[in-house]
N, C-alpha and C positions, 0 to 999 in steps of 0.2 A: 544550387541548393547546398548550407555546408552541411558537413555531416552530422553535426546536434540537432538537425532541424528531424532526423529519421533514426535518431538513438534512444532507445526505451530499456530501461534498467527496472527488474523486477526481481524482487526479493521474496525469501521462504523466512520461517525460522527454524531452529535444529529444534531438539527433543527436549522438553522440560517437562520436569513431573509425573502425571500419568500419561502422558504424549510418548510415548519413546519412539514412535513414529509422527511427524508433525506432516499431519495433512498439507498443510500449505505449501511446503517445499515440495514434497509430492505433485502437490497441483499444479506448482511453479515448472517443476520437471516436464510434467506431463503438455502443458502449454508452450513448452518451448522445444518438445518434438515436434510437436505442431505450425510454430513460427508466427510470426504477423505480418508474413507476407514477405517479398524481394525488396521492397521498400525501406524495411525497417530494420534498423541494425541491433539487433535484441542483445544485451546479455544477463545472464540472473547470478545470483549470488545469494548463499544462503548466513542468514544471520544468527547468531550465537543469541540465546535469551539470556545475558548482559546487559548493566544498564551502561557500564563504561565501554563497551567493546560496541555498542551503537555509537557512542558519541564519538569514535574514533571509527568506524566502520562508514557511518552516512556524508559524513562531510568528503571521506575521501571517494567515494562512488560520484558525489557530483564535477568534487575536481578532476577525477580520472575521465569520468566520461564525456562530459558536459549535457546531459541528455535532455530530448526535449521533455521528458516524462520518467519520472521515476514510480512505482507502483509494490506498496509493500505488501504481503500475503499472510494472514495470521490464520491461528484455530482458534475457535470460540466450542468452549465443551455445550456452551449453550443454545446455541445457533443449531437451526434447521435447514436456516434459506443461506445461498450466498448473499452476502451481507456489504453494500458498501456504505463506508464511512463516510460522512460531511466535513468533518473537523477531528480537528487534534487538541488534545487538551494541555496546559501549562503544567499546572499542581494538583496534587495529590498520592504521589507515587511514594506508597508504603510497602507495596509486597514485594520480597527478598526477592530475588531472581537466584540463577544458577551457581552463583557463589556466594551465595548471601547474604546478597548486598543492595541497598538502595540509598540512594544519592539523602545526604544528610539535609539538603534544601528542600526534599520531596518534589522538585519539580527538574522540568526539563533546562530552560533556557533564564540561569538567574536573569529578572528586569523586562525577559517575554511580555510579550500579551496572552492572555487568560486563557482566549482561544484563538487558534485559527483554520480559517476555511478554503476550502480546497476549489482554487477556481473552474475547475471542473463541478460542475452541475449533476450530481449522484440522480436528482430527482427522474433529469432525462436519458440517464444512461442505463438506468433502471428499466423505465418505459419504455427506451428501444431493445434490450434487450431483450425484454418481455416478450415481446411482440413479433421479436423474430422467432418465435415456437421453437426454443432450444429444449426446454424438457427440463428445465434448472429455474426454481424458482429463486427470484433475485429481490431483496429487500432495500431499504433503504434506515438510516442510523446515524445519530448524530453521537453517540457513546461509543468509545472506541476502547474503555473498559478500565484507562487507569494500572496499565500492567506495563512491558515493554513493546505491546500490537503500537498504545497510545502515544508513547514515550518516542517509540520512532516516528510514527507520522507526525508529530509535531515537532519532532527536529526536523525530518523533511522540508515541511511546509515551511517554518519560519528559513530553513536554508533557502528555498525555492520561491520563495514569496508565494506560496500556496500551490507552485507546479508538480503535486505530486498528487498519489491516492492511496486509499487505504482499503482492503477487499479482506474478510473474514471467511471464512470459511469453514463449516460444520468437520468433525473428525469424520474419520473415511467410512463410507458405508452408513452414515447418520444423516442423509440416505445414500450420498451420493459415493459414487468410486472414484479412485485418480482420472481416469480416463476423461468420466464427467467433467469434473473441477476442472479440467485443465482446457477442455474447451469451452467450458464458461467463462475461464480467465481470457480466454483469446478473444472471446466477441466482447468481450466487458472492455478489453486494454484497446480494442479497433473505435468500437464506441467514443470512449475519453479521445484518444488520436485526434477523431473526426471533427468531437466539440472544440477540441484545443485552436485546432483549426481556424472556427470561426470565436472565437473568442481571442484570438492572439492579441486584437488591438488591445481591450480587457488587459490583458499582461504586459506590455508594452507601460501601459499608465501605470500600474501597479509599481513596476519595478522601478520609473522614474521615482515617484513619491515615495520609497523607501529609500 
C-alpha cells in the first residue's frame, strides 16, 4: 500500500472577526489528539482566512502530501449541528476577508464549473454517524456560505476532482465543547475513509475524464 493511500490532511481556520477563537482549529486539535487510528497518516494545518493565502496554501498541502483525503473545518456563527457540506461553490465571493480583500473575479477558479461535489456521499456519512450514538448531532448542506469555509473547498474539490470535504462546525459551547467537536470530526473523517473506500472505482473514472 503507498503511503497516499493512508494520508488524511485536515484543516482549521485561524481567528476572524468576532471568532478570536475559531472553533474549528480547536476541533481540528482536539481530533488529532485523538488520531484516526495506526493506519492513517494524519497531519492538520491551520488556514489563515485569506482568499490569497488559500490559493497558495491548498494546492501546496496536495502537492506536499499527496493525500487520500483532504478535509476542511470551518465555524458557522449559524449552525447548531455539525454540519457537512456536499459541494463547493465557483462565484460569488464578495466578503473582505482578513486583509481586506477579495478576488476582483468574485470567484474561485476563473473558467470553473459553477459547482462541485464532493464524491464522498455527506447524505451517508451523516446517517452512520447518527447512528453510531455519539451525542453530536450531524446535519447535512449543500451551502457552504460563499465566504473563505466555500472558497477553500472548491479549490480543494476542483484540485482533487472532488476528493475532499468540507465540515462546519457551531462556535464552542453552541452547544458543543472542543473535546466534543473533535471527536465528531474523528467518526465523521473514519466514515468518509471507509466510503472512499468503496467508491474508489467512482474516482478512478472521474480522474480519467478530467
Amino acid at each position: 500500500m503507498d503511503n497516499s493511500s493512508r494520508t488524511v490532511v485536515v484543516t482549521g481556520f485561524g481567528p476572524f472577526g468576532e471568532h478570536t477563537v475559531n472553533a474549528s482549529w480547536v476541533a481540528v486539535q482536539e481530533m488529532k489528539k485523538l488520531g484516526l487510528g495506526n493506519n492513517v497518516d494524519l497531519h492538520v494545518h491551520e488556514v489563515p482566512v485569506e482568499y490569497q493565502k488559500v490559493q497558495s496554501l491548498v494546492p501546496s498541502l496536495w502537492k506536499q502530501y499527496h493525500p487520500r483525503l483532504v478535509v476542511h473545518v470551518g465555524v458557522s456563527g449559524m449552525a447548531t449541528t455539525v454540519t457537512l457540506e456536499k459541494c463547493g461553490r465557483n462565484h460569488g465571493y464578495k466578503g473582505l476577508d482578513n486583509s481586506s480583500f477579495c478576488p476582483d473575479s468574485q470567484c474561485c477558479i476563473v473558467g470553473g464549473p459553477d459547482c462541485i461535489n464532493s464524491v464522498i456521499d455527506m447524505e451517508s456519512v451523516c446517517k452512520r454517524v447518527t447512528a453510531s450514538g455519539l451525542g453530536v448531532v450531524v446535519s447535512v448542506s449543500k451551502d457552504a456560505g460563499r465566504y473563505l469555509c466555500d472558497f477553500t473547498y472548491y479549490t480543494s474539490l476542483y484540485l482533487s476532482h472532488g476528493r475532499s470535504a468540507f465540515v462546519h462546525v457551531p462556535p464552542l459551547g453552541k452547544p458543543y465543547s472542543g473535546e466534543e467537536l473533535g471527536r465528531a470530526l474523528q467518526a465523521i473523517i473514519r466514515e468518509m475513509l471507509e466510503l472512499l473506500d468503496q467508491a474508489e472505482e467512482k474516482i478512478h473514472c472521474q480522474q480519467h475524464i478530467h
